[in-house]
C-alpha positions in Angstrom: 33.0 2.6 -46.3 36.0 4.7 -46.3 35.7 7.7 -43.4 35.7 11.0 -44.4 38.9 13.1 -43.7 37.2 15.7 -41.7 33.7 16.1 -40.5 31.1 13.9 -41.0 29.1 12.4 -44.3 25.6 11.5 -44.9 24.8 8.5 -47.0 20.8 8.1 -47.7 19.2 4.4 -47.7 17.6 3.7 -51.7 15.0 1.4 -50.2 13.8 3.3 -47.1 12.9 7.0 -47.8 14.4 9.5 -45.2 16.7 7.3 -43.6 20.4 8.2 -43.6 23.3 7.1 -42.0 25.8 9.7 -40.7 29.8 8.8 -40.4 31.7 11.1 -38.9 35.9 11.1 -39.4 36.6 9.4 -36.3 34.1 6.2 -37.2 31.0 7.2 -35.4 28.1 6.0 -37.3 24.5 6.6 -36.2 21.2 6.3 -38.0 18.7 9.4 -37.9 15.2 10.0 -39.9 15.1 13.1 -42.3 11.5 14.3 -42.8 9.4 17.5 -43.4 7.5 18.7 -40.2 3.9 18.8 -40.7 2.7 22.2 -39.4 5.8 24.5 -40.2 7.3 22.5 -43.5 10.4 22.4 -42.1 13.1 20.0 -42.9 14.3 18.6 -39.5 15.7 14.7 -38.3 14.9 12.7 -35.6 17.8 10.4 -34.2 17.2 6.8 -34.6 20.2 5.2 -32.8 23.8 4.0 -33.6 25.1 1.8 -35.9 25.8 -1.6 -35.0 24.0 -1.4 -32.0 20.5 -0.8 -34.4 21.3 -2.6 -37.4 20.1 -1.8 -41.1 16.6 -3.6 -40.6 15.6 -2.0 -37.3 16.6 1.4 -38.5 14.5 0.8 -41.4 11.8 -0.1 -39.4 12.1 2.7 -36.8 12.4 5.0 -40.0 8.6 3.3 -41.4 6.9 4.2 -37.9 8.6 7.8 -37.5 6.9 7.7 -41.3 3.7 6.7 -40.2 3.8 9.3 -37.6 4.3 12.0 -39.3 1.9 11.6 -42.1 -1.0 11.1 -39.3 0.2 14.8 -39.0 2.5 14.3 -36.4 6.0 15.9 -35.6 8.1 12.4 -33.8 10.6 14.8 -32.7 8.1 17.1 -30.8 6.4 14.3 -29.6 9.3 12.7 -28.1 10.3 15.8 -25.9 6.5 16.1 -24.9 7.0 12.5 -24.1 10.1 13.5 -21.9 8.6 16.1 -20.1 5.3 14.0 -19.2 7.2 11.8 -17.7 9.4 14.1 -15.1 5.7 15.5 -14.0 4.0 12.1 -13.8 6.1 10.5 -11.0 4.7 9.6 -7.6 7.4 12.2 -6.7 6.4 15.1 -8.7 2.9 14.5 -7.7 4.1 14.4 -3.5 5.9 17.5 -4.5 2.6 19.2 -5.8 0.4 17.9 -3.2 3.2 19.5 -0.5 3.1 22.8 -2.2 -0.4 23.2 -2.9 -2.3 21.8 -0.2 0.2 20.1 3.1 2.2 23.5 3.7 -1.2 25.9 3.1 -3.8 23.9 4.8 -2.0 21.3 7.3 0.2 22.0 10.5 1.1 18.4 10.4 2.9 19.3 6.7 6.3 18.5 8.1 5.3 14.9 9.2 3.6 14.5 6.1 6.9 15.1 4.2 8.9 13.1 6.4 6.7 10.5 6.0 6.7 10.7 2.0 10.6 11.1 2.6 11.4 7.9 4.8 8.6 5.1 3.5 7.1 6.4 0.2 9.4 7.7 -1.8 12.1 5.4 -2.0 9.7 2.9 -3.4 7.8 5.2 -5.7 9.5 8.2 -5.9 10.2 7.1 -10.2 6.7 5.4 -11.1 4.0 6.6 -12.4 1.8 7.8 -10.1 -1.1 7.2 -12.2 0.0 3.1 -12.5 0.2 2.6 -8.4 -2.8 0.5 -8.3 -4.3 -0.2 -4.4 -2.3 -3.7 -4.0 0.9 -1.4 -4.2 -0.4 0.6 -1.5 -1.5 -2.5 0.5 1.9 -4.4 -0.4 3.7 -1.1 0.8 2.1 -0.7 4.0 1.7 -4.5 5.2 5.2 -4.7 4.6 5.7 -1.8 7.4 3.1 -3.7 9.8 5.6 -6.9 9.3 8.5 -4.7 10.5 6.7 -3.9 13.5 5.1 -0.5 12.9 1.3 -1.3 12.6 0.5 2.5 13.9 2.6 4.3 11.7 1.4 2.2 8.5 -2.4 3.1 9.1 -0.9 6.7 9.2 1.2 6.4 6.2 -1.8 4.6 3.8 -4.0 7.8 5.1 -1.2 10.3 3.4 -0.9 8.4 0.3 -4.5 8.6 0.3 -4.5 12.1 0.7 -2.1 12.6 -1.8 -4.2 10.6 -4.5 -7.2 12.7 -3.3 -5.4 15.9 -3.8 -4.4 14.2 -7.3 -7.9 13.5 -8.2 -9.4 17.3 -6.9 -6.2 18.7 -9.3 -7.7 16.6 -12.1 -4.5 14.5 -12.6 -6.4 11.2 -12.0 -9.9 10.1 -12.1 -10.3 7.7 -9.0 -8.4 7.3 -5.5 -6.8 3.8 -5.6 -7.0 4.0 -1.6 -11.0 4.6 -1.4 -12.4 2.3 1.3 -9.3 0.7 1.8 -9.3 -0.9 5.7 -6.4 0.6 8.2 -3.7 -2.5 8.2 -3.8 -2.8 11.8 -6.0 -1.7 14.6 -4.6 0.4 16.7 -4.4 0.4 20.5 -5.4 3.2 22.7 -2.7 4.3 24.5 -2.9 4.1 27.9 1.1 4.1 29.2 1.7 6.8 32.1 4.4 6.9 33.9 4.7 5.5 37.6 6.5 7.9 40.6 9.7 6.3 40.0 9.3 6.6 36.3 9.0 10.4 37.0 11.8 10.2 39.6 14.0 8.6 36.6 13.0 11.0 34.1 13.5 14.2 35.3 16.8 13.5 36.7 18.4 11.4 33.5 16.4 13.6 30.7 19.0 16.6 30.8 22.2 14.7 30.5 23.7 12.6 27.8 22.5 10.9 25.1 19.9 14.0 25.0 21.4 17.4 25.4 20.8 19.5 27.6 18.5 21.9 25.8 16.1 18.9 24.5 15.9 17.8 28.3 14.6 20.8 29.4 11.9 21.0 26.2 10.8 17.4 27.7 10.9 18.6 31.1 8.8 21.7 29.9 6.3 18.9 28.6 5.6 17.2 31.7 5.4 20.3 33.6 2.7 21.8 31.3 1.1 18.9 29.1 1.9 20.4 26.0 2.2 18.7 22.7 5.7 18.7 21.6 5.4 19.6 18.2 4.4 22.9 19.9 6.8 23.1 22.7 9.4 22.4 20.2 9.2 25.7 17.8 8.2 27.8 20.4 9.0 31.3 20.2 10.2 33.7 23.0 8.2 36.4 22.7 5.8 33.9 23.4 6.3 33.7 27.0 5.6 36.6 29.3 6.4 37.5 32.9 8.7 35.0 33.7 9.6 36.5 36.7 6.3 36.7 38.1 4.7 33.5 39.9 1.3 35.0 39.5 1.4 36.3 35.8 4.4 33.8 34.1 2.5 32.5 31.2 2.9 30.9 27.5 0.5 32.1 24.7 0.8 29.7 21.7 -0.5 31.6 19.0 -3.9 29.9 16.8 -1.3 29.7 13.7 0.5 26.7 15.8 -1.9 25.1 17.6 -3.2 22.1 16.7 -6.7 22.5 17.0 -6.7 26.4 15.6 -7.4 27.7 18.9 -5.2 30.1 21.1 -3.6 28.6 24.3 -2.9 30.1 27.4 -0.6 28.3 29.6 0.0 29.0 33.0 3.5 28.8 34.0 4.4 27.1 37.5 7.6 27.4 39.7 9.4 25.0 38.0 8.2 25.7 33.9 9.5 29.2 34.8 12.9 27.3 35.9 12.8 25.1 32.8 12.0 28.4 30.6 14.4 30.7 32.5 17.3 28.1 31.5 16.3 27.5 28.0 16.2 31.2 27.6 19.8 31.4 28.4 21.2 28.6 26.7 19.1 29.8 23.1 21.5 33.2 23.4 20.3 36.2 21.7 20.6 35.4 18.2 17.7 33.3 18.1 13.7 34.0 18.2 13.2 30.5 19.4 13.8 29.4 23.1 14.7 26.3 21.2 16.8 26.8 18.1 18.0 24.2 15.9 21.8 23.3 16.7 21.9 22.5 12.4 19.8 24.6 10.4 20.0 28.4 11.1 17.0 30.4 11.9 14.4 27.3 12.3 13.9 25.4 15.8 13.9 22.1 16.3 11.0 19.9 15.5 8.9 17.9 17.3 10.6 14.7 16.0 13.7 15.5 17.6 11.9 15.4 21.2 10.8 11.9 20.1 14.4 10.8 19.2 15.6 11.6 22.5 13.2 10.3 24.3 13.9 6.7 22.2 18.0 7.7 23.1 16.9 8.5 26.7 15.3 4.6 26.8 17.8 2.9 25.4 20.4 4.5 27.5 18.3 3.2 30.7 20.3 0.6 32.9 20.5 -0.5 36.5 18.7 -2.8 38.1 16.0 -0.4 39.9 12.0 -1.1 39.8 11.7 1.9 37.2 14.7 0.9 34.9 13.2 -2.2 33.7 9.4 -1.2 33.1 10.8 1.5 31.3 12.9 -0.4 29.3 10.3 -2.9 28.9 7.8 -0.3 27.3 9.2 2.9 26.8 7.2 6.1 27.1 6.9 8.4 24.2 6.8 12.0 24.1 2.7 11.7 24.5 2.9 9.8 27.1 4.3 13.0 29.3 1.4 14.7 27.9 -1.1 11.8 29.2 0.7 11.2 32.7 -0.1 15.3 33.4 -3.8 14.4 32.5 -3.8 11.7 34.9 -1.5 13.5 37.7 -4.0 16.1 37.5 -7.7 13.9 37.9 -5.4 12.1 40.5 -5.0 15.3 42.2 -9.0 15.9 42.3 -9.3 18.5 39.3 -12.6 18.3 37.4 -12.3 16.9 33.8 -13.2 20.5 32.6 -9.7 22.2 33.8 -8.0 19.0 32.9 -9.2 19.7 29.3 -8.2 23.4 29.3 -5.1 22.5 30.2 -4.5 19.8 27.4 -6.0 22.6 24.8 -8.6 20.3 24.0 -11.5 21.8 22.1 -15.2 21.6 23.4 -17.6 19.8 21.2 -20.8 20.4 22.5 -23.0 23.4 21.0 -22.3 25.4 24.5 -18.6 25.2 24.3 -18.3 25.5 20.8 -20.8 28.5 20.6 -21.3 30.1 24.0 -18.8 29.0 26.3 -15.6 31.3 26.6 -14.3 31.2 29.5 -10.8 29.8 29.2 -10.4 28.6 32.9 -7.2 30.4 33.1 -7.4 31.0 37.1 -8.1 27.1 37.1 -5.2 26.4 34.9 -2.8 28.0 37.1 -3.8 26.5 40.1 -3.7 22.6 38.8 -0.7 23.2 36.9 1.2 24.9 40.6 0.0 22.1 42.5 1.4 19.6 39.7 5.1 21.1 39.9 4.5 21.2 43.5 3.5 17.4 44.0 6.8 16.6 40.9 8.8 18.7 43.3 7.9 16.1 46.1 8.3 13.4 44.0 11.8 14.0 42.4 13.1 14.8 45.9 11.5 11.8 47.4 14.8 10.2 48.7 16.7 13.2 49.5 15.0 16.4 50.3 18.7 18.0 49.6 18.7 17.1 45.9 18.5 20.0 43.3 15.6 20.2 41.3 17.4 21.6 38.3 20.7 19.2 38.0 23.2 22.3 36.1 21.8 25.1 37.7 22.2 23.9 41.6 19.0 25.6 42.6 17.1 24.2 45.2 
């Protein structure tokens, strides 16, 4: 077939109504289907594909089924962008998206772990499927195969976020049945019990403020053993949070309901050495920031929680020597939580009832008395536990030289 000498030509096919084949002048061909949409009575064409890559026959039978389509009242073209659309909205990612949006970021303060979660061992396996095709052998498959790497704990937590994903897809009425409904945790999981020993402490507080952790995440750690604090909490703290610093008897941190965990305000009493750790984390946050720990990357947010836990795994690996505490910490190194639980244990040690142990923690009351009746928040108690902990630390990181600075940078006694 001779090319036209400018623009293109249409040549229709005798034996098969509608299709054509379109030449252009620089020997393009490609086969489209010429028909008259149903509802409008429009003449319009629906691409087919090029020529030789679909030959005559399949174009004439691409050309019967658009046929067929459109005389069940159908427009193919229509269809096929409808078709296009479903499918960007119908990924496991559009649907983690959604479930983000509408119910992790409005409902959960645990949002951001969900979405790192998603983000690390969801999404790059399902992030383009169907979410409505994930059957509840993919969701096994996916988290057995992090138990095998060696993270049983994280994999029972992962398989409860894609179920609560699928649960929020299932509310939304984008599926009819949770694929992860009575589906066992992959691993049982161990109560933790790790606190550290005197030399642990003794190791910690003097190598947590220097390299590999900055300076600025050492003190947030150090703030954690001094106060028993979650992390998450300590970590986007907020200076106008803290009041009084100056003041031995009224120093104290309010963490607001909207950030703690358990929806509950928290009044935490600060000791000689928080105030230190606060003091010096004010300075090095500078005036630009509301956060007494403000992210060194993104502007105006504070770092996370997650970031505490990365130094602490930097802080373990960069462990050495030969000394008691080096090697049990390098055999099992702490986590952040485990700060949290040695200040529990310091304090029963130290001959506090569980009651101000608990008030100190932020742990919620259960019972119909506390839940209902009991107010009190034991704040004269908190202080006092909390002051004697920092006094018995100060003991204890002194312990072989009653010369050596408490705060290593600041040279305060």
């Amino acid at each position: 077939m001779p090319l036209p000498e400018s623009g293109r030509i249409e040549v229709s096919d005798t034996r098969c109504k509608g299709l054509e084949l379109r030449v252009t002048s620089g020997g393009a061909r490609s086969w489209s289907f010429r028909f008259r949409d149903p509802r409008s009575g429009r003449v319009t064409r629906a691409t087919i594909g090029s020529y030789p890559e679909v030959s005559l026959a399949d174009a004439r039978e691409r050309a019967n089924g658009l046929r067929r389509s459109v005389a069940a009242g159908l427009n193919p073209v229509e269809e096929k962008r409808r078709e296009r659309q479903a499918s960007n909205t119908s990924t496991f990612k559009a649907l983690s998206d959604r479930y983000l949006e509408e119910h992790a970021r409005r409902f959960k303060r645990s949002a951001p772990a969900d979405e790192r979660n998603l983000r690390l061992h969801v999404l790059p396996k399902w992030g383009s499927r169907r979410y409505d095709e994930i059957q509840r052998r993919d969701v096994i498959d996916l988290c057995e195969g992090m138990v095998a790497a060696g993270t049983a704990t994280n994999a029972n937590r992962v398989q409860a976020l894609i179920s609560s994903v699928f649960s929020f897809a299932v509310d939304a009425d984008l599926m009819a049945a949770n694929p992860c409904v009575r589906l066992r945790k992959r691993a049982a999981e161990n109560i933790g019990r790790r606190v550290l020993s005197d030399d642990e402490v003794f190791l910690f507080w003097h190598g947590i403020i220097s390299p590999p952790v900055s300076h600025r995440v050492g003190l947030a750690l150090r703030i954690a053993l001094l106060t028993g604090s979650r992390v998450s909490e300590i970590a986007q703290a907020e200076r106008r949070e803290f009041s009084h610093i100056e003041d031995s008897e009224r120093a104290a941190w309010v963490l607001p309901t909207t950030r703690s965990k358990n929806g509950c305000s928290h009044f935490t009493p600060l000791s000689e050495l928080a105030r230190d750790a606060v003091s010096e984390a004010i300075v090095l946050s500078g005036d630009a920031s509301q956060f007494l720990f403000p992210s060194p990357s993104v502007s105006s947010k504070p770092i996370t929680g997650h970031a505490l836990s990365v130094a602490m795994q930097r802080f373990g690996g960069s462990v050495g020597g030969a000394s008691e505490a080096s090697r049990t910490w390098a055999s099992e190194p702490p986590s952040p939580h485990d700060l949290r639980r040695t200040v529990a244990t310091r304090l029963a040690a130290l001959g506090y009832p569980a009651e101000d142990v608990s008030a100190v923690l932020n742990h919620k009351r259960r019972d119909i008395t506390g839940r209902h009746y009991d107010l009190y928040d034991r704040a004269k108690e908190k202080r006092h536990a909390l002051n004697s902990w920092s006094d018995a630390l100060k003991e204890l990181v002194r312990k072989t030289d009653p010369t050596l600075p408490i705060n290593i940078g600041s040279g305060e006694k």
